[in-house]
C-alpha positions as CSV (number, residue, x, y, z in Angstrom):
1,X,115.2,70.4,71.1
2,X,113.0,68.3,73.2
3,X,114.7,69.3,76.5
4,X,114.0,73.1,75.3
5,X,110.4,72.2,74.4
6,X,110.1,70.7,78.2
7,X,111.6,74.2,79.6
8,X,109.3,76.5,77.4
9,X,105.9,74.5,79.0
10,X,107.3,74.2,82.2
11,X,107.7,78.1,82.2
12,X,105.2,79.5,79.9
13,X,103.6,81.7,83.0
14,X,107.1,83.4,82.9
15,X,108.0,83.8,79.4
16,X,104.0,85.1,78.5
17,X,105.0,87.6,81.7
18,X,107.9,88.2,79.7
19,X,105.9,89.1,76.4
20,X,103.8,91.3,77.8
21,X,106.4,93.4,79.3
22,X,108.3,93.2,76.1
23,X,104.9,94.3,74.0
24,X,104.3,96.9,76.5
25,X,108.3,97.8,76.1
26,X,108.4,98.1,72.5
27,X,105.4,100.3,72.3
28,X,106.9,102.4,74.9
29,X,109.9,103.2,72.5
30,X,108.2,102.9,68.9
31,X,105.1,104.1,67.1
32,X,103.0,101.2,66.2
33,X,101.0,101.7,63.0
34,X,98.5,99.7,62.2
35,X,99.3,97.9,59.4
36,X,102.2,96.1,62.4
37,X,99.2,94.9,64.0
38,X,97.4,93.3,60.5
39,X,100.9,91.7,59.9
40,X,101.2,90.5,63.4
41,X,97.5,88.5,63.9
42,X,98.1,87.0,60.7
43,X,101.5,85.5,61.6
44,X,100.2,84.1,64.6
45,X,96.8,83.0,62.9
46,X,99.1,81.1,60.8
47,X,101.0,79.8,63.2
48,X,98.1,78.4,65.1
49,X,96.6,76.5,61.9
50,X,100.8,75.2,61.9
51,X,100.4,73.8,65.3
52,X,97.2,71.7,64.3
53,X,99.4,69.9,61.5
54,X,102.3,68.8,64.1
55,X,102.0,65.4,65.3
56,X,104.5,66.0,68.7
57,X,102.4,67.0,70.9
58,X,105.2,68.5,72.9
59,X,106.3,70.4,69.8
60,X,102.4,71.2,68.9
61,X,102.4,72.7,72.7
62,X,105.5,74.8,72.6
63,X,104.1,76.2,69.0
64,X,100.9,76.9,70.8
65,X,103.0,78.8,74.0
66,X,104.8,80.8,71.1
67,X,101.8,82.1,69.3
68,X,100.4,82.5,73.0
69,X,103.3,84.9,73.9
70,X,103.1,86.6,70.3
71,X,99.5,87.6,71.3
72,X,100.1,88.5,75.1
73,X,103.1,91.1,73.1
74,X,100.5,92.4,70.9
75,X,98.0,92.8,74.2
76,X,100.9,94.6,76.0
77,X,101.8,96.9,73.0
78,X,97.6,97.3,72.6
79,X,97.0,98.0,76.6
80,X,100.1,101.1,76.3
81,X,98.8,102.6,73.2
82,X,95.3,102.5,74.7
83,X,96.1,103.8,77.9
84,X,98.9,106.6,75.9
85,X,95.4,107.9,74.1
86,X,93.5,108.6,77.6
87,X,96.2,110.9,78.7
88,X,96.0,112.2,75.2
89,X,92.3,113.3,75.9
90,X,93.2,116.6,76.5
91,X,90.5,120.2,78.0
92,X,92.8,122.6,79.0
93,X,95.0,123.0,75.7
94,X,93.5,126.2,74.0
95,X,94.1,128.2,77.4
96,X,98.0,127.0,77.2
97,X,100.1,130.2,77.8
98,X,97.1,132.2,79.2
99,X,96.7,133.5,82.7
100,X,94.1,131.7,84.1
101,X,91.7,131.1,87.3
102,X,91.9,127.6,88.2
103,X,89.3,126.3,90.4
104,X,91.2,122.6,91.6
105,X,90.8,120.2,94.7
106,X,94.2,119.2,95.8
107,X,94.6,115.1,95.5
108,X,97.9,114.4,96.8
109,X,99.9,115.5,99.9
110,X,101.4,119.1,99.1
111,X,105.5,118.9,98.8
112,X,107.7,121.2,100.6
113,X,110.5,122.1,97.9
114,X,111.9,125.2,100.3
115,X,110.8,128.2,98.3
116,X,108.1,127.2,96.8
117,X,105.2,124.4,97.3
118,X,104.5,121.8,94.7
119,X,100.7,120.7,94.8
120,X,99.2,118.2,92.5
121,X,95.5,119.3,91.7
122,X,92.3,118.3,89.8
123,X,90.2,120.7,88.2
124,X,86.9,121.5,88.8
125,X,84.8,119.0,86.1
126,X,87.9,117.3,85.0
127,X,89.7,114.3,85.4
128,X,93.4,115.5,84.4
129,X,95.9,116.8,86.8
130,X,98.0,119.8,87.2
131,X,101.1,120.3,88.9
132,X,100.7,123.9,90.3
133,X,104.5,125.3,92.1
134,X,103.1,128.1,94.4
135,X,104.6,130.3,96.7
136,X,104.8,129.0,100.6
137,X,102.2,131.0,101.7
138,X,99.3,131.1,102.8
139,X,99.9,127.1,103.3
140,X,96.8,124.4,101.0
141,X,96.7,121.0,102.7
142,X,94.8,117.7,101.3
143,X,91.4,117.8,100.1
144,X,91.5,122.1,100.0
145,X,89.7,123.5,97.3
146,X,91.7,126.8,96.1
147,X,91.7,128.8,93.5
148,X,95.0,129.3,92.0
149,X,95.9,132.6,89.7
150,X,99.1,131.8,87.3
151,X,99.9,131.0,83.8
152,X,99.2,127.7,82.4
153,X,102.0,126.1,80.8
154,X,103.0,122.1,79.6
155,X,105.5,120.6,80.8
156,X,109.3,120.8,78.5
157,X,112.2,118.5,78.4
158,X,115.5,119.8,79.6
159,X,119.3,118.9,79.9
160,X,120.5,118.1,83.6
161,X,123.9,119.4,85.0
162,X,125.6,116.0,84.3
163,X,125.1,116.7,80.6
164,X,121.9,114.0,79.8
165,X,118.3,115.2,78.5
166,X,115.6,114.3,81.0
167,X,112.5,113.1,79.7
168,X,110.4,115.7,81.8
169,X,107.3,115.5,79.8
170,X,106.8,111.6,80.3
171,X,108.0,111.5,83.8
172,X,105.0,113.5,84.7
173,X,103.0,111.7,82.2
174,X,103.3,108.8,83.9
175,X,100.9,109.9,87.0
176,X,98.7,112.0,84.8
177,X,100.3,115.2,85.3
178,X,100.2,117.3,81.7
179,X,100.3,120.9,82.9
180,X,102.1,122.8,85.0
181,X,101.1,126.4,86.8
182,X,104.1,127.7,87.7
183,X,104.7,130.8,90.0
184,X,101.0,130.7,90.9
185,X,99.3,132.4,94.3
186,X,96.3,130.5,95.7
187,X,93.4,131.4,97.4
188,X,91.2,128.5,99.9
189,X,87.6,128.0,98.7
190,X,87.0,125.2,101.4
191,X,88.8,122.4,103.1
192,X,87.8,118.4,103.7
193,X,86.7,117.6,100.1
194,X,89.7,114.7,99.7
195,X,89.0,111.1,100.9
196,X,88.4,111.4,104.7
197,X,90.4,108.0,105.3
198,X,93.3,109.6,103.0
199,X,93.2,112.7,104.4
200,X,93.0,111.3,108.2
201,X,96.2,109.0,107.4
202,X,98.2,111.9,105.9
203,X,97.0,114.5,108.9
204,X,98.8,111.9,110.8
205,X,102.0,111.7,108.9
206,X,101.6,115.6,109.2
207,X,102.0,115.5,112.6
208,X,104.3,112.6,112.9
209,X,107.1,114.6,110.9
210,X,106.3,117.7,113.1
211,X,107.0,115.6,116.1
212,X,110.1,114.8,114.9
213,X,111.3,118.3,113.8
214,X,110.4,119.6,117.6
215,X,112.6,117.2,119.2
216,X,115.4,116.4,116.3
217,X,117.1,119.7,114.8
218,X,118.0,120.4,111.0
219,X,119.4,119.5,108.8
220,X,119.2,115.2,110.3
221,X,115.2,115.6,111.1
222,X,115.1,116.3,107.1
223,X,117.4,113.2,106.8
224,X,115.3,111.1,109.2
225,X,112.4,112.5,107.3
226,X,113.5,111.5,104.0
227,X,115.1,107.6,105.6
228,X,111.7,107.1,107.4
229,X,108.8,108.1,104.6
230,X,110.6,109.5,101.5
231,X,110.0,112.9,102.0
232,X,111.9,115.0,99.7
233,X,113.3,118.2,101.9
234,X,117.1,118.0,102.4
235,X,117.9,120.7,100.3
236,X,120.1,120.5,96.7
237,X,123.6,120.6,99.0
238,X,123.2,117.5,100.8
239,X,121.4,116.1,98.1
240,X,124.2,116.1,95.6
241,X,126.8,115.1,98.7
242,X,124.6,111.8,99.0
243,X,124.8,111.7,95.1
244,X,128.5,111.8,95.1
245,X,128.8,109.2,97.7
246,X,126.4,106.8,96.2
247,X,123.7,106.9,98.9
248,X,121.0,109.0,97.8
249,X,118.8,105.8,97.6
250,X,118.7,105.9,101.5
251,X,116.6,108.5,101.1
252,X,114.5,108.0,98.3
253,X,111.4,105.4,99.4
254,X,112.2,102.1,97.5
255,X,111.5,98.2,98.3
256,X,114.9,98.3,100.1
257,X,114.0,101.2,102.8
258,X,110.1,99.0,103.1
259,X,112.4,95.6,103.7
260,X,114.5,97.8,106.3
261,X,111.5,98.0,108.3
262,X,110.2,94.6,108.3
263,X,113.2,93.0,108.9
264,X,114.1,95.6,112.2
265,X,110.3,94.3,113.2
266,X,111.4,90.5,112.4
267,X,114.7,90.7,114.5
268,X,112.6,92.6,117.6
269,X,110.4,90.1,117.5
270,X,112.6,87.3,117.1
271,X,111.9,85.9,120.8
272,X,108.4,84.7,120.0
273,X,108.2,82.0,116.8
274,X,109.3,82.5,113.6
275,X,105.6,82.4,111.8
276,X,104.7,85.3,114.3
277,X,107.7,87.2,113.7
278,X,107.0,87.1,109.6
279,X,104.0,87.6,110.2
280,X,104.9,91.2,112.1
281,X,107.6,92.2,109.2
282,X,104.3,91.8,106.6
283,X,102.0,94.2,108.9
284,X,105.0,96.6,109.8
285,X,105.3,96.7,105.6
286,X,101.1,97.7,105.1
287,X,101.2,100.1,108.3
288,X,104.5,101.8,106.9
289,X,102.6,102.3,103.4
290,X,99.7,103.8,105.4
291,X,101.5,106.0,107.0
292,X,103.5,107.6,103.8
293,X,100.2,108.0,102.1
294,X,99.9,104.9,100.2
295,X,100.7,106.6,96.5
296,X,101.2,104.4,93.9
297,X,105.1,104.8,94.2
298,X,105.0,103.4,97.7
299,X,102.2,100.9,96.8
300,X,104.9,99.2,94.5
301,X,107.9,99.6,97.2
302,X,105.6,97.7,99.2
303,X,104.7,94.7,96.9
304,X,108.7,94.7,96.3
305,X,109.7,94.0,100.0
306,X,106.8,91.8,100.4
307,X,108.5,89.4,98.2
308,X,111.8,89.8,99.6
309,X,110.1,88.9,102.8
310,X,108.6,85.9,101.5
311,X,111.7,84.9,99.4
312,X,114.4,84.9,102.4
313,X,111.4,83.2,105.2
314,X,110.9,80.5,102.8
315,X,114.4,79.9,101.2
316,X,112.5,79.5,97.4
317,X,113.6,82.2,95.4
318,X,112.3,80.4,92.3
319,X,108.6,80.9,93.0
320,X,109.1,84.2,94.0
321,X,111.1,85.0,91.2
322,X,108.0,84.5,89.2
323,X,106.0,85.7,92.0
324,X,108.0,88.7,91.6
325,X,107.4,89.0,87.4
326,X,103.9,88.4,87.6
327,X,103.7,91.4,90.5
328,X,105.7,93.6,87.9
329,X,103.5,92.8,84.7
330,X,100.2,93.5,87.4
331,X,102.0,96.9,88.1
332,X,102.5,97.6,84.0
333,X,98.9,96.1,83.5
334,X,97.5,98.9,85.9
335,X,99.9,101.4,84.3
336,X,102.2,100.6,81.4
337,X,104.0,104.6,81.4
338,X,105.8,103.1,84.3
339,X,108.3,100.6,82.6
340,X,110.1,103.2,80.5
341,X,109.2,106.3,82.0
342,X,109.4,105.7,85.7
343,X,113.3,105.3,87.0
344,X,112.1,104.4,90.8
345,X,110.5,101.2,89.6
346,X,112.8,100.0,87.6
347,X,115.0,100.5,91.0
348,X,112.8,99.2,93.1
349,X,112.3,95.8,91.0
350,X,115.8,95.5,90.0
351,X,117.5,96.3,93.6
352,X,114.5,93.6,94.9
353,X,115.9,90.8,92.1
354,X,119.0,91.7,93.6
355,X,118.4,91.3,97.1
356,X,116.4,87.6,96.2
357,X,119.2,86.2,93.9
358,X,122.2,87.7,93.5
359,X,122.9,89.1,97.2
360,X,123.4,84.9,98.4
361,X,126.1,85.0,95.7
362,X,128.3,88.0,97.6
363,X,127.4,86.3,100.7
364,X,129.4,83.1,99.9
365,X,131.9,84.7,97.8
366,X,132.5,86.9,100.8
367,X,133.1,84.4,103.0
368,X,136.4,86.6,104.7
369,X,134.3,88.7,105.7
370,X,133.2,88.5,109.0
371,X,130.0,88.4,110.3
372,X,130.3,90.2,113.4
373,X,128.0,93.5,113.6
374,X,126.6,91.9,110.0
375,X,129.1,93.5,108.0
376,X,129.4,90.4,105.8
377,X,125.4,90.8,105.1
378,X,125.7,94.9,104.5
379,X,129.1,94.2,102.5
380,X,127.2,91.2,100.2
381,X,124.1,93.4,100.2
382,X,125.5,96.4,99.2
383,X,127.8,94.8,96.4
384,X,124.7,93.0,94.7
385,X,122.2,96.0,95.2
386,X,124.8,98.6,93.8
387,X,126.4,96.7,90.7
388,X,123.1,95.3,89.3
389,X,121.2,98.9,89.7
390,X,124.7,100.7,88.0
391,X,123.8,100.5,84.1
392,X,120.6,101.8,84.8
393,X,122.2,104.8,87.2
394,X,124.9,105.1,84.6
395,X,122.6,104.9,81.6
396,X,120.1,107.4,83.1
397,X,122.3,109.9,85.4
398,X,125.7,109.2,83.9
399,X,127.6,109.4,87.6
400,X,129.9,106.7,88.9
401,X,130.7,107.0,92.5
402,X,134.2,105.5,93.2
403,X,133.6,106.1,97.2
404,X,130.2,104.4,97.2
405,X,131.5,101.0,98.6
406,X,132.6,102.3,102.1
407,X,130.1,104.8,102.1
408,X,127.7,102.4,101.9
409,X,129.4,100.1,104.4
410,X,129.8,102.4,107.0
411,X,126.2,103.7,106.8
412,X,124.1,101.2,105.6
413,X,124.4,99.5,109.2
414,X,123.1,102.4,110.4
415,X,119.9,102.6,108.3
416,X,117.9,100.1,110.6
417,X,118.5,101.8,114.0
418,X,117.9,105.5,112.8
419,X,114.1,104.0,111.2
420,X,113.7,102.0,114.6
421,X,114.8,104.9,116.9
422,X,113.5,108.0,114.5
423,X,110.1,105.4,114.2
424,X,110.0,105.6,118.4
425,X,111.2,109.3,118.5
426,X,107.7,110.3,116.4
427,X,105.3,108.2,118.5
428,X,106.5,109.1,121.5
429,X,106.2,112.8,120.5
430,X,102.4,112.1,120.9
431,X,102.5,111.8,124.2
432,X,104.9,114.8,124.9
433,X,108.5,116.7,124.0
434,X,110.0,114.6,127.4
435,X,108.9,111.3,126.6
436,X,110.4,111.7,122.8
437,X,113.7,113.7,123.9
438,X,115.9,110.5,125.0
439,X,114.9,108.7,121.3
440,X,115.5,112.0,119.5
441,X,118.9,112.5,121.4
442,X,119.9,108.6,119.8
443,X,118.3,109.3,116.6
444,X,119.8,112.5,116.2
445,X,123.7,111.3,116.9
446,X,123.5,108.4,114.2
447,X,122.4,110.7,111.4
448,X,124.8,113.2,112.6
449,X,127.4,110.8,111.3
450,X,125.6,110.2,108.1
451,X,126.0,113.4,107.3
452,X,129.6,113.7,108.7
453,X,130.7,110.5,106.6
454,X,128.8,111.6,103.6
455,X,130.3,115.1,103.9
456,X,133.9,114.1,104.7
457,X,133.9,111.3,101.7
458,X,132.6,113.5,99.0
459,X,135.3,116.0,99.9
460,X,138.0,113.3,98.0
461,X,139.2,114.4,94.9
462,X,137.2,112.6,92.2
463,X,134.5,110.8,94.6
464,X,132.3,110.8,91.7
465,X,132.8,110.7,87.7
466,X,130.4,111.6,85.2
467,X,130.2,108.7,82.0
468,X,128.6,110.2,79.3
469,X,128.9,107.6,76.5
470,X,127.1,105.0,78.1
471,X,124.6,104.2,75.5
472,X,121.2,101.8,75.2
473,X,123.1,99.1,73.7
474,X,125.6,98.7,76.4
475,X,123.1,98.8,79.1
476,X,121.7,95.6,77.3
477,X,125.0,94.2,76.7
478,X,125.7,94.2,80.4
479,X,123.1,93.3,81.8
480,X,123.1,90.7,79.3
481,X,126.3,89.6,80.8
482,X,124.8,89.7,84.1
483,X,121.6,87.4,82.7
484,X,125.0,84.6,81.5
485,X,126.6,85.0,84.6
486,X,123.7,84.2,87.0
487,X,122.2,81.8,84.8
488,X,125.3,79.7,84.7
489,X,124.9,80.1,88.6
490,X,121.4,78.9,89.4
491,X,122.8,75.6,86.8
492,X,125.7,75.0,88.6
493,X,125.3,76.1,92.1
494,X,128.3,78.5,92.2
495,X,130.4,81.0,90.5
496,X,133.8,81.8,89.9
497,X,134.5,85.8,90.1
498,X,138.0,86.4,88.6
């Protein structure tokens, strides 16, 4: 008891970060009423008059931390329900299922989905946003404000190919977004009413990507455009050849692409000393999130490799372990629809816990491996990233990929020189087609065999199989297992894989 009474004040930073992200989780799921909450401060008010009556003041203390995280629970599950009834506050519902003229300003950089054009808009004397799909022409940039002629519509769940309901309406919830305006046509009002420093930084990822598509041919400049800043425009083929193979995340803009780029930047810089060369991986990270646009997506890709960064320069994975739960619960705190409702961070914080903890695990278990070309590092990061982030993927897509191993192994080595080269290709394309060409010719021949290895893998009978039964309570069961496993780990210093 008393050794459990040390651990609970030794850590109660961790387990109140744990509370609120419990408070904010339960609320997520369940309605709240309010008699819950009446119940609740009276449990902890009697609690509190408990602790005063204990004479241990170790004992007293812990009670104290345990009505503590009871009310940091009740502050998470009050902070979703709060911020739930904002985007509640709805002005456009009684012209639902009308055609309308809406008069919007254009907030976020338009997304090129091949026959049509997604835009994300505000309307005039509102503060809600509506995600308008409109045809390809005549082409709306940043900061436009248009005039878009369609019907108004909200948002609907549906049922994916792979059998599983997607939660549509709270995915776009999450950012704001609670109507749509499908099929609409547009018409420009005036340009340059966004944020000029916004709209400056995504004029020049405009013209970054068009450097690369003058010098690099399709389909690898939509690769490269997709490896280097997330851009979503490789079209559904490739996309479900990458999901087969297990490697659509090379694509998709998470802490692991962000940690890519500052550890290239570390290893170029490796000559001068190793403060300086951190130092360089940290701004390579904030000019990388610049450049993509800064949303809130990449803003939290960001923080992710920053810890990774400062976890493997400084060897103490315990403080930024909690580093890495008090960055999380600041994340919630700013916007709590994200724990539940938003799949990319809950990738991006449980691929970054495995790249801080369990990847120096594989690495020592894989100690056959050699370490020529770094294949023992991609083999012991590729084990850790993929098994700890397969319940979610299973719980939330229901696909297994039996070929994702050596797809990832003979790829993943090539993820750092495409960014570096396809990174030099686009600057150089600045200065002109000639200067660019040479990159771009390097560039284009490693995500040539991407796509060959991708292509060539997914052909195998039964690449990929779908699990439908993979319910809530065995994602917690596993991962539960996982939490035992590791935990036995830190204690002991090693761990025996059978």
């Amino acid at each position: 008891m008393e050794r459990l009474t040390t651990y609970v004040v030794r850590n109660s930073l961790v387990i109140s970060c744990c509370a609120f992200l419990c408070g904010v989780g339960i609320a997520s799921v369940f309605t709240i009423h309010l008699y819950v909450w009446y119940v609740s401060i009276s449990v902890c008010s009697a609690l509190l008059v408990c602790s005063v009556c204990v004479r241990d003041k170790k004992k007293q203390t812990a009670l104290r931390i345990g009505v503590l995280c009871m009310c940091v629970c009740l502050i998470g599950s009050m902070r979703f329900v709060l911020h739930a009834q904002t985007l509640n506050n709805t002005s456009l519902d009684t012209v639902v299922g009308k055609k309308i003229e809406l008069i919007a300003t254009i907030v976020e950089s338009p997304q090129d989905k091949g026959s049509y054009t997604s835009y994300i808009v505000t309307p005039e004397g509102s503060s809600e946003k509506v995600l308008v799909r409109a045809s390809v022409y005549p082409e709306f940039t940043y900061g436009d404000r248009v005039t878009f002629f369609g019907k108004l519509e909200v948002p609907k769940n549906f049922t994916t190919e792979t059998g599983k309901e997607f939660d549509y309406v709270q995915y776009l919830k999450k950012d704001g977004i609670k109507y749509i305006l499908p099929f609409a046509n547009g018409t420009l009002i005036s340009s340059g009413n966004g944020n000029v420093v916004k709209g400056t930084l995504l004029n020049i990822k405009h013209a970054f990507l068009k450097n690369i598509q003058t010098v690099i041919v399709e389909p690898e400049s939509s690769l490269l455009a997709g490896i280097l800043l997330g851009v979503d425009s490789l079209g559904r083929e490739i996309e479900d050849t990458f999901r087969v193979t297990g490697i659509v995340h090379i694509v998709v803009l998470s802490g692991y692409n962000i940690t890519i780029v500052s550890e290239s930047l570390i290893r170029f810089f490796s000559f001068i000393p190793k403060q300086f060369a951190l130092s360089m991986g940290a701004f390579g990270i904030v000019l990388f999130s610049i450049m993509v646009g800064g949303t809130p997506s990449v803003l939290r890709a960001s923080c992710m490799a920053l810890l990774v960064l400062l976890a493997r320069s400084t060897g103490r994975t315990y403080d930024v372990g909690r580093a890495l739960l008090f960055a999380a619960c600041v994340m919630v705190l700013w916007n709590p629809q994200i724990l539940i409702f938003d799949i990319s961070f809950q990738l991006s914080f449980l691929s970054t816990v495995a790249l801080i903890w369990v990847s120096p695990v594989f690495y020592k278990v894989l100690h056959r491996v050699p370490e020529t070309f770094k294949l023992r590092e991609i083999a012991a990061t590729t084990l850790s990233t993929q098994l700890f982030v397969l319940p979610l993927l299973l719980f939330s897509i229901g696909d297994f990929s039996i070929v994702g191993l050596p797809v990832n192994i003979l790829v993943l080595g090539l993820i750092p020189p495409i960014m570096f080269f396809g990174f030099v290709t686009g600057l150089f394309g600045f200065v002109s087609y000639w200067t660019a060409l040479p990159f771009g010719f390097i560039t284009y021949w490693m995500l040539a065999y991407v796509l060959k290895v991708a292509d060539v893998f997914s052909r195998i009978p039964f690449a990929s199989i779908h699990i439908e039964s993979f319910s809530l309570w065995m994602f917690w069961i596993v991962y539960g297992i996982y939490g035992v496993l590791f935990w036995k780990w830190s204690t002991k210093k090693h761990i025996h894989i059978l």
